[in-house]
N, C-alpha and C positions, 0 to 999 in steps of 0.2 A: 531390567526386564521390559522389554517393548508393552504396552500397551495399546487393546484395541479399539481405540475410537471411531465413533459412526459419523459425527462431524467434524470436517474440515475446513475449518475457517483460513481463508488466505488475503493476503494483504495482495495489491498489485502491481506500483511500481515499485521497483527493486526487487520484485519476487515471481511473478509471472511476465512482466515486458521490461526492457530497459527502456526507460523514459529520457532517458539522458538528453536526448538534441532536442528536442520537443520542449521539454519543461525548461532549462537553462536559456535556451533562446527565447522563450516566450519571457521569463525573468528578468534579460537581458533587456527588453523592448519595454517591461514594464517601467524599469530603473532610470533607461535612456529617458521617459517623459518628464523624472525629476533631475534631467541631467544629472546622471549620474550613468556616466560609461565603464564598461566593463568588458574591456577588450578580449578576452580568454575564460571562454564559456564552462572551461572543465573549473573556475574557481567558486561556478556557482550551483554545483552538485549536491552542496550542501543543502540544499534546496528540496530534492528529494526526495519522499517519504514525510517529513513532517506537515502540519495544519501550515496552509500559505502567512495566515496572519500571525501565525507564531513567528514565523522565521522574518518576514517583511519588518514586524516590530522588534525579533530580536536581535537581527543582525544589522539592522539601518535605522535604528531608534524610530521608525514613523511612529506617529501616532494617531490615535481611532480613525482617523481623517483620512488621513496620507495612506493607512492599511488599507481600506475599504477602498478609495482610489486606484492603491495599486493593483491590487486583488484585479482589480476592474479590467484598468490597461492589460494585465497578464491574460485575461479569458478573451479578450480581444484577436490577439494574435493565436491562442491557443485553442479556441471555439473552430475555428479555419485548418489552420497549420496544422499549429504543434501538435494534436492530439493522434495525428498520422506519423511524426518524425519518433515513430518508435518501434521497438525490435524486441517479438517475441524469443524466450530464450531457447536457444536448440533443447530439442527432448522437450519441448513443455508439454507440450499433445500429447505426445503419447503417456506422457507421468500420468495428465489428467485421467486419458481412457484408462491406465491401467487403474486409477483409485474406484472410476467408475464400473467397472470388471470385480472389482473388491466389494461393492455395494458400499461404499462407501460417496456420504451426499456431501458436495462440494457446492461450499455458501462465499462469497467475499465480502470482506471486512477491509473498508480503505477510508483513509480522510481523502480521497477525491471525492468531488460532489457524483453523487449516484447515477447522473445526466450523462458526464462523461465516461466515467466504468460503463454502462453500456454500451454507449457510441462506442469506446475501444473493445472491449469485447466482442463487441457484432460485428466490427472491422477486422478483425482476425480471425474471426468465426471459433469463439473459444465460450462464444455465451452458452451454446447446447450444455455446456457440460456442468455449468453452476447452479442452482436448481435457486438460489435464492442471491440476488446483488446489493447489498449495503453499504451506504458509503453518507458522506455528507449532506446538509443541503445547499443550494445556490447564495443562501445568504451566509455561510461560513456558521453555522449553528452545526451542531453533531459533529465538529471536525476532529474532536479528541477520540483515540481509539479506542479509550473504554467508554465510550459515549455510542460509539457504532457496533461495536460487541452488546454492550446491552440492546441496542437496537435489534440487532441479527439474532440474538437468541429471543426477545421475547415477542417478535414478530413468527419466529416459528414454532414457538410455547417449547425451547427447548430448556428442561429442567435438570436433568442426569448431567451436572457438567462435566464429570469424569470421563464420559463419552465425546468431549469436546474440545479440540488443539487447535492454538492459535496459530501459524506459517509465517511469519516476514524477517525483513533483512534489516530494523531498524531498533532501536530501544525502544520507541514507542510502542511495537507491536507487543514486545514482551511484556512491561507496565499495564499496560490495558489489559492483557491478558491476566497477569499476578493481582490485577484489583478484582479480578472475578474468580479467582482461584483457580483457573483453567491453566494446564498446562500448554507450555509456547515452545516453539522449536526456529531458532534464528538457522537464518541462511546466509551463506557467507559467500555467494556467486552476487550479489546485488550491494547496498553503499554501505551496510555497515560492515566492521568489523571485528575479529574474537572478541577483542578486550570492552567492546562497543556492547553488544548480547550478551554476553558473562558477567557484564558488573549488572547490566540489567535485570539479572535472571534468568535467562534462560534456560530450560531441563534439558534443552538436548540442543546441542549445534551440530549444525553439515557443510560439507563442504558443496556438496552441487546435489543433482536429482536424483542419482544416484542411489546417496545416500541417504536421500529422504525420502524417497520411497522404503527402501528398507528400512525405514523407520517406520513405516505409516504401514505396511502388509504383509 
């Protein structure tokens, strides 16, 4: 039985924009200062969705050093560029207006630092519709999702969590979610997928906007 939530919590790359060229080339620039080439940008997708310093230190051993460096070199090329080399997905606009048509208040929750969720948002003119933006900060603090869900809920004294669903395409967004008892619904048009959200948890998966609208109204 669907249930009717007043908050909508959304994650946003992999869920509202495809970051793909943007985030991998800027990864790619970051990598290339420690010599280290990576000729074939789709192998660093995995990139993603997750905290930068998680995956910098999980998947190339850096350490505190080398993270915080890399982190650096990447907001370098992606302060400029990459944060343009990105593609909202068709129907996102109108999904949003219709949840806003629903009264339904649409918040984001992302381990991107909150600096650039706006910049991308007001670049594609999709910030009208979010009534509240959460996300990391500049120094890689709050970048765990249930780090930024508790942020976005008690910045807007939201207490009824049953009122409140988490939106992303990743296992992190579900986990952060399942630490607050809030129900999460993966999407499967962005880098995770079924077996990715399903062992995570998540209550409900979709396949595109379609179906998650009809999930959400």
């Amino acid at each position: 039985m669907k249930k009717n939530y007043t908050y909508i919590l959304m994650d946003l790359d992999g869920t509202i924009t495809d970051p793909m060229v943007g985030i991998t080339k800027s990864i790619q620039y970051a990598l290339k200062h420690f010599d280290i080439i990576v000729d074939d940008i789709n192998t660093l997708s995995k990139f993603i969705g997750p905290p930068l310093k998680d995956t910098f230190s999980g998947y190339y051993n850096f350490n505190e050093e080398q993270t915080i460096e890399a982190i650096s070199k990447f907001r370098e090329r992606f302060a400029h560029k990459g944060l343009y080399e990105n593609i909202v997905y068709d129907g996102m606009e109108n999904f949003l207006q219709a949840l806003i048509d629903e009264g339904k208040i649409l918040m984001m929750a992302t381990s991107k630092p909150s600096f650039f969720a706006e910049k991308i948002l007001s670049h594609f003119n999709l910030k009208k519709y979010f009534s509240f933006v959460g996300g990391s900060n500049m120094d890689e603090t709050r970048s765990k999702k249930s780090e930024v869900i508790e942020y976005v809920l008690s910045q807007n004294n939201i207490t009824d969590l049953s009122k409140v669903v988490m939106i992303g395409d990743r296992q992190h967004d579900i986990i952060g979610a399942k630490q607050f008892g809030i129900d999460s619904i993966g999407v499967l048009y962005g880098y995770g997928d079924y077996e990715e959200l399903s062992n995570a948890g998540a209550d409900y998966i979709v396949k595109n906007l379609d179906e998650l609208l009809d999930q959400l109204i």
